[in-house]
ROSE-4610 file (N, C-alpha, C; in Angstrom, 1 decimal, always signed):
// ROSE-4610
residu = [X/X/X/X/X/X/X/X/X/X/X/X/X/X/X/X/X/X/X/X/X/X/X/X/X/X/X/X/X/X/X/X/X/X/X/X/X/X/X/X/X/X/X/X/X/X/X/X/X/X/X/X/X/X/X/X/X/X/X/X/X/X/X/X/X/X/X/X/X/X/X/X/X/X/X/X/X/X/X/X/X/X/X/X/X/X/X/X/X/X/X/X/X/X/X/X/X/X/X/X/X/X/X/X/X/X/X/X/X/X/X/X/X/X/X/X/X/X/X/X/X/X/X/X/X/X/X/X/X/X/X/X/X/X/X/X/X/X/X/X/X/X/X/X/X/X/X/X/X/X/X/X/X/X/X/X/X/X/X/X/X/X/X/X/X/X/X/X/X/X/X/X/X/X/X/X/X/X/X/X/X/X/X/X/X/X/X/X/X/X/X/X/X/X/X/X/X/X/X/X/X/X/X/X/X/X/X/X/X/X/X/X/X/X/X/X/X/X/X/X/X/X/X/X/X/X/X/X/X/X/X/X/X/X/X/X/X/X/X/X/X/X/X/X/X/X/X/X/X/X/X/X/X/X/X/X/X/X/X/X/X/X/X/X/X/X/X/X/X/X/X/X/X/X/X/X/X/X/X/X/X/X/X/X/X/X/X/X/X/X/X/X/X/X/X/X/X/X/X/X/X/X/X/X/X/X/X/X/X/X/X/X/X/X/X/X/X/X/X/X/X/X/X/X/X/X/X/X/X/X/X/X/X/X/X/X/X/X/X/X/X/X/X/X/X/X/X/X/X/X/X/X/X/X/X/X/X/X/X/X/X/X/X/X/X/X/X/X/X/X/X/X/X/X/X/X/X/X/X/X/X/X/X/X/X/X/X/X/X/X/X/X/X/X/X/X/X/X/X/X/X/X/X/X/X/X/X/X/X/X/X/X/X/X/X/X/X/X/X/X/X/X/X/X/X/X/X/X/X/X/X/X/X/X/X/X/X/X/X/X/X/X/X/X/X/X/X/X/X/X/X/X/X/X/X/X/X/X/X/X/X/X/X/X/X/X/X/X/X/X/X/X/X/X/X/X/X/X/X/X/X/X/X/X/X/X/X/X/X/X/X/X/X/X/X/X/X/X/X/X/X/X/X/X/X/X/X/X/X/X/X/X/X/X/X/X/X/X/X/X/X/X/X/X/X/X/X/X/X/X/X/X/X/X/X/X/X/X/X/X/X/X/X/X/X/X/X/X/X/X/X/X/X/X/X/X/X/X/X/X/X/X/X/X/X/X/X/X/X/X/X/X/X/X/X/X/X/X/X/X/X/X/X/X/X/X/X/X/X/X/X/X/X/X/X/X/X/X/X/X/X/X/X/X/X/X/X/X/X/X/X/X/X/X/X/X/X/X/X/X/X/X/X/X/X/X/X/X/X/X/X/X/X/X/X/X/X/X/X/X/X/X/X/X/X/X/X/X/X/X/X/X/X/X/X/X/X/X/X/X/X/X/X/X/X/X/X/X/X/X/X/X/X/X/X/X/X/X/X/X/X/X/X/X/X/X/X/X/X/X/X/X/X]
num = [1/1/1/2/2/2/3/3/3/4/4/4/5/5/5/6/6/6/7/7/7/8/8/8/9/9/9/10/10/10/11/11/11/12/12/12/13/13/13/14/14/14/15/15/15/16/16/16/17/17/17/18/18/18/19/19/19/20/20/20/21/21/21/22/22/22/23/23/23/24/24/24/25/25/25/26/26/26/27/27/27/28/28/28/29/29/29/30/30/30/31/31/31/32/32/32/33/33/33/34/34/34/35/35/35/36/36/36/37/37/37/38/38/38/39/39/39/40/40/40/41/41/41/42/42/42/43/43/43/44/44/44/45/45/45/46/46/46/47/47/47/48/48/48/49/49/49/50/50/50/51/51/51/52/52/52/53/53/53/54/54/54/55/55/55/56/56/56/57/57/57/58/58/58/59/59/59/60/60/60/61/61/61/62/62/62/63/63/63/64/64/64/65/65/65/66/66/66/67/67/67/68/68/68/69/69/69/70/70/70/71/71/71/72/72/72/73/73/73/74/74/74/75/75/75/76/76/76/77/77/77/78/78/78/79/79/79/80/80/80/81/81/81/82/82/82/83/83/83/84/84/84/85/85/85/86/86/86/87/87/87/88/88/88/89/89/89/90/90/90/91/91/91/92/92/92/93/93/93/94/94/94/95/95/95/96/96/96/97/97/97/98/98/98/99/99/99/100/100/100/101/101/101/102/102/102/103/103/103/104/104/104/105/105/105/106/106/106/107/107/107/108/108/108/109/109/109/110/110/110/111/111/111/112/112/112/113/113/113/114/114/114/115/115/115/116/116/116/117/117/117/118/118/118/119/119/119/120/120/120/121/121/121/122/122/122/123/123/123/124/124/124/125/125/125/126/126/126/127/127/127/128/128/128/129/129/129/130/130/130/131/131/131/132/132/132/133/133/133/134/134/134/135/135/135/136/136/136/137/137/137/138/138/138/139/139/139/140/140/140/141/141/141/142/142/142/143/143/143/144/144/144/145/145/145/146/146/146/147/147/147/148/148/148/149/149/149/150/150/150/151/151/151/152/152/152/153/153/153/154/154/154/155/155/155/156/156/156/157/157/157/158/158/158/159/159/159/160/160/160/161/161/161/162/162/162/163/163/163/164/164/164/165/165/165/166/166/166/167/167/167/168/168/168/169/169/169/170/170/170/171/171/171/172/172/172/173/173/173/174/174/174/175/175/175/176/176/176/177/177/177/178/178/178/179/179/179/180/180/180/181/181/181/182/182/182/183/183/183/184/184/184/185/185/185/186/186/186/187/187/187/188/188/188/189/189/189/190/190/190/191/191/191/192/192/192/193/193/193/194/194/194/195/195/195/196/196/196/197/197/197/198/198/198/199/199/199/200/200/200/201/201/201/202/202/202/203/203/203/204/204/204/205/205/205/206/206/206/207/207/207/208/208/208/209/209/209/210/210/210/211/211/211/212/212/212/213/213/213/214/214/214/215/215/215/216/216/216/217/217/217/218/218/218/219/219/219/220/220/220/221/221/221/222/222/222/223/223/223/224/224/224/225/225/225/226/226/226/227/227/227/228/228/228/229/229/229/230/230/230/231/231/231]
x = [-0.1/+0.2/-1.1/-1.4/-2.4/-2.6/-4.1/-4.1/-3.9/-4.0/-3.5/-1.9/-0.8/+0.3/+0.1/-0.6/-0.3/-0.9/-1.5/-2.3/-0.9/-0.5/+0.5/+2.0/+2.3/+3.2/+3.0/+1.8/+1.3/+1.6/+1.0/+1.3/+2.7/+3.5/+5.2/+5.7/+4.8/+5.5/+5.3/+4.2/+3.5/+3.9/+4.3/+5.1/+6.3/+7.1/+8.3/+8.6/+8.0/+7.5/+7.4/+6.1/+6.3/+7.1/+7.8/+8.4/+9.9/+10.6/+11.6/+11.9/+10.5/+10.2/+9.9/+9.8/+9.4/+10.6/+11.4/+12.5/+13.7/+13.3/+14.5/+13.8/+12.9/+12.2/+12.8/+12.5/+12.7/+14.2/+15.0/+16.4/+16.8/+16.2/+16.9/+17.4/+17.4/+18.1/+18.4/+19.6/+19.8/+19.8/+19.5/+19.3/+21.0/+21.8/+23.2/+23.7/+24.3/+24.8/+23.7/+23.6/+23.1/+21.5/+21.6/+20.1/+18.6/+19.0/+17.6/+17.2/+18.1/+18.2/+17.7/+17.8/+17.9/+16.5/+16.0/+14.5/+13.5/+14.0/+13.2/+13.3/+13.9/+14.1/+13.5/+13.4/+12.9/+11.2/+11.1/+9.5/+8.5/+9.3/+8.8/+8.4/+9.7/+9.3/+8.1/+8.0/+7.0/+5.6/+5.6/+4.7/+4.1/+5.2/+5.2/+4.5/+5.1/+4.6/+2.9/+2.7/+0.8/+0.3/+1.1/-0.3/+0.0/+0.3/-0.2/-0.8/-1.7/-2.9/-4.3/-4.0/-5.0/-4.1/-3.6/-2.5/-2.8/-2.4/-2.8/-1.5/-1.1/-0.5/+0.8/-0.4/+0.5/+1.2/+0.4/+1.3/+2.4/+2.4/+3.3/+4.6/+4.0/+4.9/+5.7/+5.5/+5.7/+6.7/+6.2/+7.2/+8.2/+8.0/+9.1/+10.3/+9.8/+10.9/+11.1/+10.6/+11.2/+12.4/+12.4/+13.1/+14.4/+14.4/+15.4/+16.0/+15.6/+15.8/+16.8/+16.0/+16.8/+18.0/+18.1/+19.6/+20.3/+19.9/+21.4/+21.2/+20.7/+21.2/+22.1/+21.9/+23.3/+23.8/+24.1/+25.1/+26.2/+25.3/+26.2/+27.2/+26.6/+27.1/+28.5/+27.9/+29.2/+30.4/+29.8/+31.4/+32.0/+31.3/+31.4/+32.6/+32.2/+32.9/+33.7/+33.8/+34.5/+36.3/+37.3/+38.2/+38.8/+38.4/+38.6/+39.4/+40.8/+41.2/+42.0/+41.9/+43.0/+43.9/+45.0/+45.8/+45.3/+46.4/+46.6/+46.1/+47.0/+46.7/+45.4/+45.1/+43.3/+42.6/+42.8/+41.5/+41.2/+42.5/+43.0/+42.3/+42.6/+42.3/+40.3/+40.0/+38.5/+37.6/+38.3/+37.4/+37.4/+38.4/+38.5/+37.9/+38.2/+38.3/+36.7/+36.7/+35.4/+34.5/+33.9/+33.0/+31.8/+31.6/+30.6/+30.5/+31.5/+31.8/+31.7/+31.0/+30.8/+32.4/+33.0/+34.1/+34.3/+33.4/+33.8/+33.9/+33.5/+33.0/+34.4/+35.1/+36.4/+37.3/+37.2/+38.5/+38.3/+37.5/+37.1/+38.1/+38.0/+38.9/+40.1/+40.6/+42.2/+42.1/+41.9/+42.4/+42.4/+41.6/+42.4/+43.4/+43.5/+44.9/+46.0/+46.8/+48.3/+48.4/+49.4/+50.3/+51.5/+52.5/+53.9/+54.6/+55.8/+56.6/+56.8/+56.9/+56.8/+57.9/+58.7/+59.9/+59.1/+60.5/+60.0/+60.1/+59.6/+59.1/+58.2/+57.3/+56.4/+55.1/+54.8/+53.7/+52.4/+51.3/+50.0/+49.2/+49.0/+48.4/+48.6/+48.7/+48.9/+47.5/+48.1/+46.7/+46.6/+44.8/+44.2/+44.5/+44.9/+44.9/+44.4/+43.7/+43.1/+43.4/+42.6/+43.5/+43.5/+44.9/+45.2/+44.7/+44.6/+44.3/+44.3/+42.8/+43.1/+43.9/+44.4/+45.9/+45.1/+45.9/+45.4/+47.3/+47.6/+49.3/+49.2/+49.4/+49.7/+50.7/+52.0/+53.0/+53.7/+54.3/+54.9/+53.9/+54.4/+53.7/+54.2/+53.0/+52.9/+52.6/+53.3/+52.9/+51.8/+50.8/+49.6/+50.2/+50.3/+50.6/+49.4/+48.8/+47.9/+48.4/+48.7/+49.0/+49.9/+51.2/+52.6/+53.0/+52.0/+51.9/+51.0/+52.4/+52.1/+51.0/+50.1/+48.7/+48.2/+48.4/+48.6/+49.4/+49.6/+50.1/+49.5/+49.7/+49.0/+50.0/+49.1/+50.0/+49.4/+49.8/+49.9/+48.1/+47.7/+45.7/+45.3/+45.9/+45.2/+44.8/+44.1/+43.2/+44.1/+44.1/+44.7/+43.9/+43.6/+42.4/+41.0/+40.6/+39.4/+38.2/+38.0/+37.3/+37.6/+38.4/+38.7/+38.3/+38.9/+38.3/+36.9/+36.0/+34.6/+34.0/+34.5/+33.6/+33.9/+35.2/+36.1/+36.5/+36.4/+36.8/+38.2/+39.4/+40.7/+41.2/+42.3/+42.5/+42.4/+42.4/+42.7/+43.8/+44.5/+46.0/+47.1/+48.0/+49.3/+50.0/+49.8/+50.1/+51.5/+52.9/+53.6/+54.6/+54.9/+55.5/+56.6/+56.9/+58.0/+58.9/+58.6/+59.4/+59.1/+60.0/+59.8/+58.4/+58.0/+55.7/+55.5/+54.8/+53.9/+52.6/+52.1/+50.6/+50.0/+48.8/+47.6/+47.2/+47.2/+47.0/+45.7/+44.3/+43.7/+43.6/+43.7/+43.4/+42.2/+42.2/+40.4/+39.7/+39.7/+39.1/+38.6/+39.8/+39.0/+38.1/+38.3/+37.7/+36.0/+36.4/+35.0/+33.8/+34.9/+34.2/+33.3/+34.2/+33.6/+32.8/+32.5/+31.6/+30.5/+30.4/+29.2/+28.8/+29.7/+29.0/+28.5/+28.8/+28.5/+28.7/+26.8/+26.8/+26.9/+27.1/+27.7/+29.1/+30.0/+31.3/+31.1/+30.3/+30.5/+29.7/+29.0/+28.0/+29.1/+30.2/+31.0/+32.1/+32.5/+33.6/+33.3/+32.0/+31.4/+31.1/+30.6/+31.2/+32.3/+33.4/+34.9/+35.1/+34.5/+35.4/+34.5/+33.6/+32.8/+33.5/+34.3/+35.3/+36.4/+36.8/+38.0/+38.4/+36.7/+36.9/+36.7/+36.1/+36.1/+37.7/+38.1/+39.6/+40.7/+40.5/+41.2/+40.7/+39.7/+39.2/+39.7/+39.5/+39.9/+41.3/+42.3/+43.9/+44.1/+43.5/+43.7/+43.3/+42.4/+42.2/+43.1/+43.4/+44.9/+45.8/+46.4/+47.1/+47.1/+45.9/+45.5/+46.1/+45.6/+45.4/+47.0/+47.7/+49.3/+50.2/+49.7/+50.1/+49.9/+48.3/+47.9/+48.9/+48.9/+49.9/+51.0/+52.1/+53.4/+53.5/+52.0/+52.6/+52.0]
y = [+36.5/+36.0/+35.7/+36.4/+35.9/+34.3/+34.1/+32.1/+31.7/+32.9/+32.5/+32.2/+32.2/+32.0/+30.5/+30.4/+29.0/+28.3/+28.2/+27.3/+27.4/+27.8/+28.2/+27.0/+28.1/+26.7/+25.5/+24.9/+23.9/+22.7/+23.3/+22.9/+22.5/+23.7/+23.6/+22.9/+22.1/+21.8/+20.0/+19.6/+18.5/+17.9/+18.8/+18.9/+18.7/+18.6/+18.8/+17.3/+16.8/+15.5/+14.5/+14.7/+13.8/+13.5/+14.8/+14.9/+14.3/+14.5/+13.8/+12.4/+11.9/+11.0/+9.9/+10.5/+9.6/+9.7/+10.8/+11.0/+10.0/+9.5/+8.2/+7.0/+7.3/+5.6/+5.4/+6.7/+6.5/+5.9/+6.2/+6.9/+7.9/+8.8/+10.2/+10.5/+10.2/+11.1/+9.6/+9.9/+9.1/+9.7/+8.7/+9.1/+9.2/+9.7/+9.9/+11.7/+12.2/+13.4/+14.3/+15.8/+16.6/+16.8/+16.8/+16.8/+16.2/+14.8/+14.1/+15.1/+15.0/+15.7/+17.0/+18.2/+19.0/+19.0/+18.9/+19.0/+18.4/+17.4/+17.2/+18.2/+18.7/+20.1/+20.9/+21.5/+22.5/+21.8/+21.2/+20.5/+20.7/+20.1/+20.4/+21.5/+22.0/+23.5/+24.6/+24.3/+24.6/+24.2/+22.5/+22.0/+23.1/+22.9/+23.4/+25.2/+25.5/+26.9/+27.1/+26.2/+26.0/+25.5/+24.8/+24.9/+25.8/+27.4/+28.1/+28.5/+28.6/+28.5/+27.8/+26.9/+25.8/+25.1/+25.2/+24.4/+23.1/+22.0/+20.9/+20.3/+20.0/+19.8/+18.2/+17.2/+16.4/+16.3/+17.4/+17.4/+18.4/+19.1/+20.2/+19.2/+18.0/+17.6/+16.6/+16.2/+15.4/+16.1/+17.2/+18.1/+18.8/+19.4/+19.8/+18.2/+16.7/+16.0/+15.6/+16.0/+15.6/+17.2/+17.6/+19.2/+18.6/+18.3/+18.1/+16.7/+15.5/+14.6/+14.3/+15.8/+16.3/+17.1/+17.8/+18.4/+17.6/+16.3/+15.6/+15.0/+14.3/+13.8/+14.6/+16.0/+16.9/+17.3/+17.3/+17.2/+16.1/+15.0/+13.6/+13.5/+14.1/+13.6/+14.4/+16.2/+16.8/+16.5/+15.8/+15.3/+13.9/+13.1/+12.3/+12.4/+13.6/+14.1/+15.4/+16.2/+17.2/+16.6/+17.4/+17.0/+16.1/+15.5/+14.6/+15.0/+14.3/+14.6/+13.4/+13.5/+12.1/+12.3/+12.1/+12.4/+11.7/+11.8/+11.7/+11.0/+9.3/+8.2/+7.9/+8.1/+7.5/+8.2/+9.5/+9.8/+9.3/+8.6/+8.2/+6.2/+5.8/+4.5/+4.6/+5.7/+5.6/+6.1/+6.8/+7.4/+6.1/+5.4/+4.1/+2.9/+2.2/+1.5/+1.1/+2.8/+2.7/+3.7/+3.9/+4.8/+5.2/+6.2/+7.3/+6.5/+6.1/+5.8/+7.2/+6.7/+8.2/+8.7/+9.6/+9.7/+9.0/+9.3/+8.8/+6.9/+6.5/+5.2/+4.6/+5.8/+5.4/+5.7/+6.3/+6.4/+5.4/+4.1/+2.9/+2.3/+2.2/+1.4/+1.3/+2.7/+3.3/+2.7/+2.6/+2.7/+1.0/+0.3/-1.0/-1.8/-1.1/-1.4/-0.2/-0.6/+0.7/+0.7/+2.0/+1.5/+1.3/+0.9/+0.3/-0.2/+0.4/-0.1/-1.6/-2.1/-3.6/-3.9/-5.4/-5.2/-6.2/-6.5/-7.1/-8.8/-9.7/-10.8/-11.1/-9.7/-9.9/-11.2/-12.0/-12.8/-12.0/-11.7/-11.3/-11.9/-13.3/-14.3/-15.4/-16.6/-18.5/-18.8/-19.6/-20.4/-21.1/-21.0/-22.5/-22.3/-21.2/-20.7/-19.3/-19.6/-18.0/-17.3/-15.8/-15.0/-13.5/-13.3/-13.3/-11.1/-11.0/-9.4/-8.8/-7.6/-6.9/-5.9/-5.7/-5.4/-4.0/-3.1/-1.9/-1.7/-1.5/-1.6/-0.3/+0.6/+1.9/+2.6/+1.7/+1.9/+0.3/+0.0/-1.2/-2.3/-3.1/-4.2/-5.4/-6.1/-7.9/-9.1/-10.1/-11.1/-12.1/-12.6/-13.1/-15.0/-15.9/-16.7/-17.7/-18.9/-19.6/-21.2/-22.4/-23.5/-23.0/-22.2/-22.1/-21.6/-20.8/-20.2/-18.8/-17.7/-16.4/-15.7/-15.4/-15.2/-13.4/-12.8/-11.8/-10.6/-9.5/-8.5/-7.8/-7.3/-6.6/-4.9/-3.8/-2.5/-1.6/-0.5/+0.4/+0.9/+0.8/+1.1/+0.0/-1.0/-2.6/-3.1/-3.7/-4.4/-5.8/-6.6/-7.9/-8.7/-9.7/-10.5/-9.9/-9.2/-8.6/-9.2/-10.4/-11.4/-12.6/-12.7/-13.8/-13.2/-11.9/-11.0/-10.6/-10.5/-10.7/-11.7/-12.8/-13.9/-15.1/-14.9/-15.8/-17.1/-17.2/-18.2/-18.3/-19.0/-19.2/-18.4/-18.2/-17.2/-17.9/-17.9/-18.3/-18.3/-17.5/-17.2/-16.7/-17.2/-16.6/-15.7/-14.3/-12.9/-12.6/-11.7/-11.7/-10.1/-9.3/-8.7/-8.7/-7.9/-8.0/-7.0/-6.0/-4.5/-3.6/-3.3/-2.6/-1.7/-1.7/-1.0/-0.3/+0.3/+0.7/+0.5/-0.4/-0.7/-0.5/-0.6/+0.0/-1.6/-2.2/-3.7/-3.5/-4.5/-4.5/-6.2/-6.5/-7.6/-8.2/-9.6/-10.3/-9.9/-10.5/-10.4/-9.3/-8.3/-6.9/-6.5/-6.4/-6.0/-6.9/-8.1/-8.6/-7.9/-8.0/-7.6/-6.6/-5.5/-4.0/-4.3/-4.9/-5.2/-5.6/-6.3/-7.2/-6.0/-4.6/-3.5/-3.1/-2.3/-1.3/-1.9/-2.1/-2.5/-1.7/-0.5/+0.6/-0.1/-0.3/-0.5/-2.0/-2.9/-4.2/-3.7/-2.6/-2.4/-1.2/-0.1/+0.6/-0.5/-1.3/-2.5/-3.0/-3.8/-4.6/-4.1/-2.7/-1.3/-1.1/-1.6/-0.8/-2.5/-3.6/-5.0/-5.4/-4.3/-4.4/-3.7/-2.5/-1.9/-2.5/-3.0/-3.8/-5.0/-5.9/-7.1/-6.7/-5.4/-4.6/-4.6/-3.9/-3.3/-4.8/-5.7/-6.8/-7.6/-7.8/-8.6/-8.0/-6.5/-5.9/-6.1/-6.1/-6.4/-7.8/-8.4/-10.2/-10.4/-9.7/-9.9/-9.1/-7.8/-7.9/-8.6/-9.2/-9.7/-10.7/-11.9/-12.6/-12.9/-11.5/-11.2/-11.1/-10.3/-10.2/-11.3/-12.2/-14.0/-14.5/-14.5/-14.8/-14.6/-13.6/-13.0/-13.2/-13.1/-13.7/-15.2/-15.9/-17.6/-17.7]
z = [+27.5/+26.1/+25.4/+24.0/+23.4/+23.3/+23.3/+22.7/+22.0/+20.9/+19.6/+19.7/+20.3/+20.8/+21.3/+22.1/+22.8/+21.6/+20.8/+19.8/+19.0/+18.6/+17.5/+17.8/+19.5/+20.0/+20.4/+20.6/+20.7/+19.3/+17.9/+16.9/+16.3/+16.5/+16.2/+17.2/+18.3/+19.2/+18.7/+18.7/+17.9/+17.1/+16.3/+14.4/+15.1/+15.6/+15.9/+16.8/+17.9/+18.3/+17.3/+16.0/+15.1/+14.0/+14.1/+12.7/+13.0/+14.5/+14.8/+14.9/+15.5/+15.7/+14.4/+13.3/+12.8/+11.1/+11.5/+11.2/+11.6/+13.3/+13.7/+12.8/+13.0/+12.4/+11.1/+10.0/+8.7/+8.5/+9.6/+9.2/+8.7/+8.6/+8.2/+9.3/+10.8/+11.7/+12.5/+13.6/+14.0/+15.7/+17.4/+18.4/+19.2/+17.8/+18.3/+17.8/+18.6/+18.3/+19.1/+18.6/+19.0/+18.7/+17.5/+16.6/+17.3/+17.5/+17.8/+19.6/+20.7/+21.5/+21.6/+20.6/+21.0/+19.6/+19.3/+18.6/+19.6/+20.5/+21.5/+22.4/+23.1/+23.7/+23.1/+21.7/+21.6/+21.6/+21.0/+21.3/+22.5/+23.5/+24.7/+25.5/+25.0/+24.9/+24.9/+23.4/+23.3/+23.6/+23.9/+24.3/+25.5/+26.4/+27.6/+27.6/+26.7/+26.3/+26.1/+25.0/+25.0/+26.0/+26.9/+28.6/+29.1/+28.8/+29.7/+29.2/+28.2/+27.9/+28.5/+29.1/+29.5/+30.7/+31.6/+32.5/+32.9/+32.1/+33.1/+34.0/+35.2/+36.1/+35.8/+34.9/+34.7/+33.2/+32.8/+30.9/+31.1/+32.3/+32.3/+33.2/+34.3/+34.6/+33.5/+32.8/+31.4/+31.0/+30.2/+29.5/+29.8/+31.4/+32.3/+32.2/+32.6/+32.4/+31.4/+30.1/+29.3/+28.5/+28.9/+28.7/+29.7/+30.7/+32.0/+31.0/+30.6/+30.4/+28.7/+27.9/+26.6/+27.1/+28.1/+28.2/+29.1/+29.7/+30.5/+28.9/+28.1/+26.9/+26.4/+26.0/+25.3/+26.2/+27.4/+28.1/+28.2/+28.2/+28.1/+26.7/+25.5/+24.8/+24.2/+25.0/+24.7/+25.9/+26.7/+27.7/+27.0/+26.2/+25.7/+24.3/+23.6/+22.2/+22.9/+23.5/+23.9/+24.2/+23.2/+23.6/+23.1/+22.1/+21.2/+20.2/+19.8/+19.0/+18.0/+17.0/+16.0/+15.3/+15.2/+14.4/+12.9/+12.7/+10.4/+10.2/+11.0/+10.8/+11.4/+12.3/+13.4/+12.0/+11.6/+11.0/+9.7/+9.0/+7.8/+8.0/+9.0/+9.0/+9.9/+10.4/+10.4/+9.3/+8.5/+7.4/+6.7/+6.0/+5.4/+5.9/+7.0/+7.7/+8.6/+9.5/+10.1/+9.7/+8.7/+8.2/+9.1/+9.7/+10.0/+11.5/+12.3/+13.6/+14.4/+15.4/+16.3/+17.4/+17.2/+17.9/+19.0/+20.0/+21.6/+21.1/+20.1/+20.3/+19.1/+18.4/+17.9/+18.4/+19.8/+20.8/+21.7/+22.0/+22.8/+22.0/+20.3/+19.4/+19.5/+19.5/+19.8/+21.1/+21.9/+23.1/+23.0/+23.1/+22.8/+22.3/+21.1/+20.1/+20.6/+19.7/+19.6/+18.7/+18.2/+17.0/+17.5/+16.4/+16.8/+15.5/+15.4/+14.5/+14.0/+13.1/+13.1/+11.9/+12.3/+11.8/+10.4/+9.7/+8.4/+8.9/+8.5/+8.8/+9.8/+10.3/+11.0/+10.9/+11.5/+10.8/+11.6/+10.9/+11.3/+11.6/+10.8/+10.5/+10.1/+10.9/+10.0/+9.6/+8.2/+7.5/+8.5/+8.8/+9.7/+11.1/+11.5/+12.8/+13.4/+14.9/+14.7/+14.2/+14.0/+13.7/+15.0/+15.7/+16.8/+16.9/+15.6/+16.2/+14.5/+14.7/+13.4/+13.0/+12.3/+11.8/+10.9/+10.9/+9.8/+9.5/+8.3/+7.7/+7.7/+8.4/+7.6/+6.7/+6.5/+6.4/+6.1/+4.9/+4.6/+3.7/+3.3/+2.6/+3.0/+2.8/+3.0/+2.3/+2.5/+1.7/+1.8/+1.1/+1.6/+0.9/+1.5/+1.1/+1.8/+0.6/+0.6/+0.3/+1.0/+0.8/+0.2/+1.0/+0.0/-0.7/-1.5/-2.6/-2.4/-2.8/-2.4/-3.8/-3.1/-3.8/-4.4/-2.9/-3.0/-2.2/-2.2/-1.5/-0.8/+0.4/+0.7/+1.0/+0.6/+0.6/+1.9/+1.7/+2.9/+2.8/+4.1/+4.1/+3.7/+3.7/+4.0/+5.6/+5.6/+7.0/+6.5/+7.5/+7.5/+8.9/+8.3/+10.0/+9.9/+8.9/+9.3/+9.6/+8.3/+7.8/+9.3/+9.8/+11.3/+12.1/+12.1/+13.7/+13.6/+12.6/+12.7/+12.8/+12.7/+12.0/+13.8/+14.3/+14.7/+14.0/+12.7/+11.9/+11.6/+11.6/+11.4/+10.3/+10.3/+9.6/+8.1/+6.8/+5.6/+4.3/+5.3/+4.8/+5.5/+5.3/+6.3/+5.5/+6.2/+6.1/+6.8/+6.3/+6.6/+6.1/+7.2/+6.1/+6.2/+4.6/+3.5/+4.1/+4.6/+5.0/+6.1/+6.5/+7.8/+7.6/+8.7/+8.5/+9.9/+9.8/+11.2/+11.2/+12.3/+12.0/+13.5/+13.3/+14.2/+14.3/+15.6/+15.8/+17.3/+17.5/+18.2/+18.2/+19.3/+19.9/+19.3/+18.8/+18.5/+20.0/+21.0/+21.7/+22.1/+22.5/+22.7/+22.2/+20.7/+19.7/+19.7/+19.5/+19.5/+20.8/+22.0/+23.3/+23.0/+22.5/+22.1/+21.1/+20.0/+19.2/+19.5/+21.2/+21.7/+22.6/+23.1/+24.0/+22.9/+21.5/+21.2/+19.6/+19.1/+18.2/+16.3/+16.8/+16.1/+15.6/+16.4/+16.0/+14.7/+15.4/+14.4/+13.0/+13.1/+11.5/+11.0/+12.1/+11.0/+10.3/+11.3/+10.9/+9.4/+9.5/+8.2/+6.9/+7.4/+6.1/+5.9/+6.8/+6.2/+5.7/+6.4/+5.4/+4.2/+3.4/+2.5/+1.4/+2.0/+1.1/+0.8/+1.6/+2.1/+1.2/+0.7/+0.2/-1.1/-1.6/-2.9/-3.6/-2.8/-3.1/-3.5/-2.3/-2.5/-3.9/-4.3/-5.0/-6.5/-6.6/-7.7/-7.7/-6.5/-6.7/-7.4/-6.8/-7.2/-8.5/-8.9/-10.6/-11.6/-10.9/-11.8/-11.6/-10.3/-10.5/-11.0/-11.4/-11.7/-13.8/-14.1/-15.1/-15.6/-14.9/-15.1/-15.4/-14.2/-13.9/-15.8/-15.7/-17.2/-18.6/-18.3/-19.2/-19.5/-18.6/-18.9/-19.0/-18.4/-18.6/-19.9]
């Protein structure tokens, strides 16, 4: 192989080292999925390729494990995502709910909670007492009642406990529904648990209760506005 080859791969091997690398730092890339993995793989690669131009014994041992050490990474991660699949509602309540959650780490989520039909006077949540599990409504509506006085509603693609089940602060209103619903319910505990393994889940969660307190806040002021109105 000409040297001009190993000098060449040597360079695109380098560039490829810093440019990933400093690609995680920036954030433009993240050390999850295929991408970060497999640029290091090819890097080394080539690393590996420009010492045989000049062989040194321990840069070749270096690069040989870091090549072995890039493919159990994309190995791990396709047994990890392989096989995965969500129905209507999972993909309907993570697109909303948990934004840009990596699959294997939103089937940890499912698997703690269920869904389950839920009859009408369900309570979700008492004012001033934990609040016992977060609640996603997929189906049915609720009443949000504050010192006795019903405040707001809540509709179908509402979170209920979100603000308790992150915070562990008491709940702030007693939630109840009005009509037969089907909801996707996960235990506080679990959930926190999983929040303290895998701190992905608590930064997609605080993205979906950032949308969450958008949405609500814009309902309350119409309704606010409506109230206004007729008194």
């Amino acid at each position: 192989m000409a040297p001009i080859i190993h000098d060449i791969a040597g360079v695109l091997g380098a560039s490829l080292y810093l440019g990933s690398y400093g690609a995680l730092q920036l954030g433009l890339l993240n050390n999850r999925g295929y991408a970060y993995p497999a640029l290091n793989l090819l890097a080394s690669s080539l690393m590996l390729t420009s010492l045989m131009g000049s062989f040194n014994l321990w840069s070749a041992t270096i690069e040989t494990s870091w090549i072995a050490l890039s493919i159990v990474g994309l190995a791990r991660y396709y047994f990890l995502t392989s096989g995965l699949r969500f129905s209507t509602d999972e993909r309907q309540f993570l697109d909303a709910k948990l934004p840009g959650l990596e699959p294997y780490l939103a089937r940890r989520v499912f698997a703690a909670g269920d869904w389950r039909e839920a009859e009408a006077g369900t309570v979700f949540t008492e004012e001033g007492a934990p609040v016992p599990a977060l609640v996603y409504l997929a189906e049915g509506r609720a009443s949000v009642v504050v010192g006795g006085r019903e405040v707001a509603d809540c509709k179908a693609g509402a979170l209920v406990g979100e603000l308790g089940v992150a915070s562990g602060s008491p709940a702030i209103a007693t939630v109840t529904l009005t009509e037969p619903g089907r909801i996707f319910a996960v235990p506080a505990e679990a959930l926190r648990k999983l929040m303290a393994q895998a701190p992905e889940i608590r930064i997609a969660l605080d993205a979906g209760i950032g949308a969450e307190a958008r949405t609500k806040l814009i309902a309350a002021n119409v309704r606010a506005a409506a109230m206004a109105g007729l008194a």
